[in-house]
C-alpha positions in Angstrom: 10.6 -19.8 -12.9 7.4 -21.0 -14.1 4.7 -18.3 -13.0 1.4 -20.3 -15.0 0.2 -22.0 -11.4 0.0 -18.7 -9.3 -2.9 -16.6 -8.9 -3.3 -13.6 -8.3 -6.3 -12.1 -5.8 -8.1 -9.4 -5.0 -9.8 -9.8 -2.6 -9.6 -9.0 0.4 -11.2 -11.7 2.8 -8.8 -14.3 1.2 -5.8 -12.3 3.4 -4.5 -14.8 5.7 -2.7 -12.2 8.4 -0.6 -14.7 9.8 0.5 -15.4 6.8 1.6 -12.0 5.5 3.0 -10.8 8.6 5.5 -14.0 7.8 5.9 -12.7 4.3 6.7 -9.1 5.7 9.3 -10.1 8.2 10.7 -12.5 5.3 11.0 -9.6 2.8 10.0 -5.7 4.1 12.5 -4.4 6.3 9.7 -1.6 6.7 6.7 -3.7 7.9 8.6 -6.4 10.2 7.1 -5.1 13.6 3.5 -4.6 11.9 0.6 -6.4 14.4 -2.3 -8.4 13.1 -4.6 -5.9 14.5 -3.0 -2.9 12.1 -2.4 -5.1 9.2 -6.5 -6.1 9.5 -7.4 -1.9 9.5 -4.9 -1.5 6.9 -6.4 -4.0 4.6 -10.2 -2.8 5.3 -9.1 0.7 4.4 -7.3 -0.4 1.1 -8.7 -0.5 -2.2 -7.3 -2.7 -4.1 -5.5 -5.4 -1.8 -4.2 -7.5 -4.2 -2.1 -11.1 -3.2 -0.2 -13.5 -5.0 -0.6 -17.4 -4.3 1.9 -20.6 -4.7 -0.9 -22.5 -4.0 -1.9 -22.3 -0.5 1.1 -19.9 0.6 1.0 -15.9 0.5 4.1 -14.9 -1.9 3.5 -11.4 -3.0 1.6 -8.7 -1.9 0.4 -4.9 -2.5 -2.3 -2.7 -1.5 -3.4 1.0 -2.6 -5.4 3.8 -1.7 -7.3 5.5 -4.2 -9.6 8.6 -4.6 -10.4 6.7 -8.2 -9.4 9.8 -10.4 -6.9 12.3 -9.5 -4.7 10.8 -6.9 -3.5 7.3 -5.5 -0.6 6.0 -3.3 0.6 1.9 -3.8 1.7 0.7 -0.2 3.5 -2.5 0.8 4.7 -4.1 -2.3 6.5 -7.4 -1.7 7.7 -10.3 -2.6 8.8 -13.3 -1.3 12.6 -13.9 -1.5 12.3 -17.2 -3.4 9.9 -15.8 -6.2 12.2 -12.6 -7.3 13.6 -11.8 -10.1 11.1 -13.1 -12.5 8.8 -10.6 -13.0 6.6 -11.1 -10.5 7.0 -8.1 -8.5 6.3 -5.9 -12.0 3.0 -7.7 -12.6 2.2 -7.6 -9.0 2.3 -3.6 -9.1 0.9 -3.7 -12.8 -2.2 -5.9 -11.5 -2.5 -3.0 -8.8 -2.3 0.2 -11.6 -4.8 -1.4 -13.7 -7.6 -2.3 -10.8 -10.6 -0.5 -11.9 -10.1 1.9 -8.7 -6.9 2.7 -9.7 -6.6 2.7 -14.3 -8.0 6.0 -14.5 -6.2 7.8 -11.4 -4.3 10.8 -12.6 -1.1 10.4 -10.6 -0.2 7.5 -8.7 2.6 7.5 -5.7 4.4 5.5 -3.9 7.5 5.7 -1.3 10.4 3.2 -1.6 13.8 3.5 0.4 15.9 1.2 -1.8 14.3 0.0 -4.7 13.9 3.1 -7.3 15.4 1.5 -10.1 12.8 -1.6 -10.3 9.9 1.2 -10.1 11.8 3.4 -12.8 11.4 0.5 -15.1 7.7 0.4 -14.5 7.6 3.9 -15.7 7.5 5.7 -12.2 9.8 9.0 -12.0 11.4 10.2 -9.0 9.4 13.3 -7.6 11.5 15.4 -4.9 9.2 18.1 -4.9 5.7 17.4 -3.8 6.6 14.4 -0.7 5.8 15.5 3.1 5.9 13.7 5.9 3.6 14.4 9.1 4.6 11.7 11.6 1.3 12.7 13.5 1.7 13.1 17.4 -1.6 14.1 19.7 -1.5 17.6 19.9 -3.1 19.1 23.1 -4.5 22.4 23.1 -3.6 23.7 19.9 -7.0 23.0 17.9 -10.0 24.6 18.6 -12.3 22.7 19.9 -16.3 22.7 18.2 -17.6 24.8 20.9 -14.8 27.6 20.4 -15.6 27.7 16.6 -19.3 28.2 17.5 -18.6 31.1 19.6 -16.3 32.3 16.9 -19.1 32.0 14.4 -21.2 33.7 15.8 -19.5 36.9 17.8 -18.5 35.4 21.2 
């Protein structure tokens, strides 16, 4: 495939939602149920977002979150069906390590359920020993609460 005529983006505002929520249910098993409401929060809380264009149509996509020195996470990496297997997916996450929020970070995660080998070749390891999960829930009655820390602070 000749790749010379896509783009690649990053920014954010140039998201068409409707768009990627097509490209998710196309090619992320994981993100197929994902609203436009939570992929627009998602977005405005991820630095960088960064898309790939066919012209007018979404065809890859990634987005990371970054302190900017010791630690970052890479979320959501796809591509569409039609464009794998060229590369694209590489240079996709490639265009994400080397965002200037993102080149100097320390360590750099991500979570993938089937596709380890791809992110081997990229040069990511598996790590079993630092990933938790938290799969928050509301919890009632089990923090205290700011007025219960004040009387703790001060003898009450």
């Amino acid at each position: 495939m000749d790749a010379s005529h896509l783009q690649f983006c990053d920014r954010k505002s140039q998201i068409d939602i409707d768009q990627l929520q097509a490209l998710f249910k196309l090619g992320a098993f994981w993100a197929k149920e994902r609203s436009s409401e939570d992929l627009s929060i998602a977005i405005e809380n991820s630095e960088p977002v960064i898309s790939v264009w066919d012209a007018q149509k979404l065809i890859g996509f990634a987005r990371a979150n970054s302190d900017g020195i010791y630690r970052a996470t890479i979320w959501d990496v796809v591509v569409h069906p039609d464009y794998r297997g060229a590369g694209l997916g590489r240079k996709l996450v490639e265009t994400v390590i080397s965002h200037p929020r993102m080149n100097r970070v320390e360590r750099i995660y991500l979570m993938t359920t089937h596709q380890q080998r791809f992110y081997e070749r990229i040069g990511f390891e598996v790590n079993s020993t630092t990933t938790m999960v938290l799969h928050n829930q509301p919890i009632v009655n089990s923090l205290p609460t700011q007025e219960m820390l004040f009387q703790e602070s001060i003898g009450g």
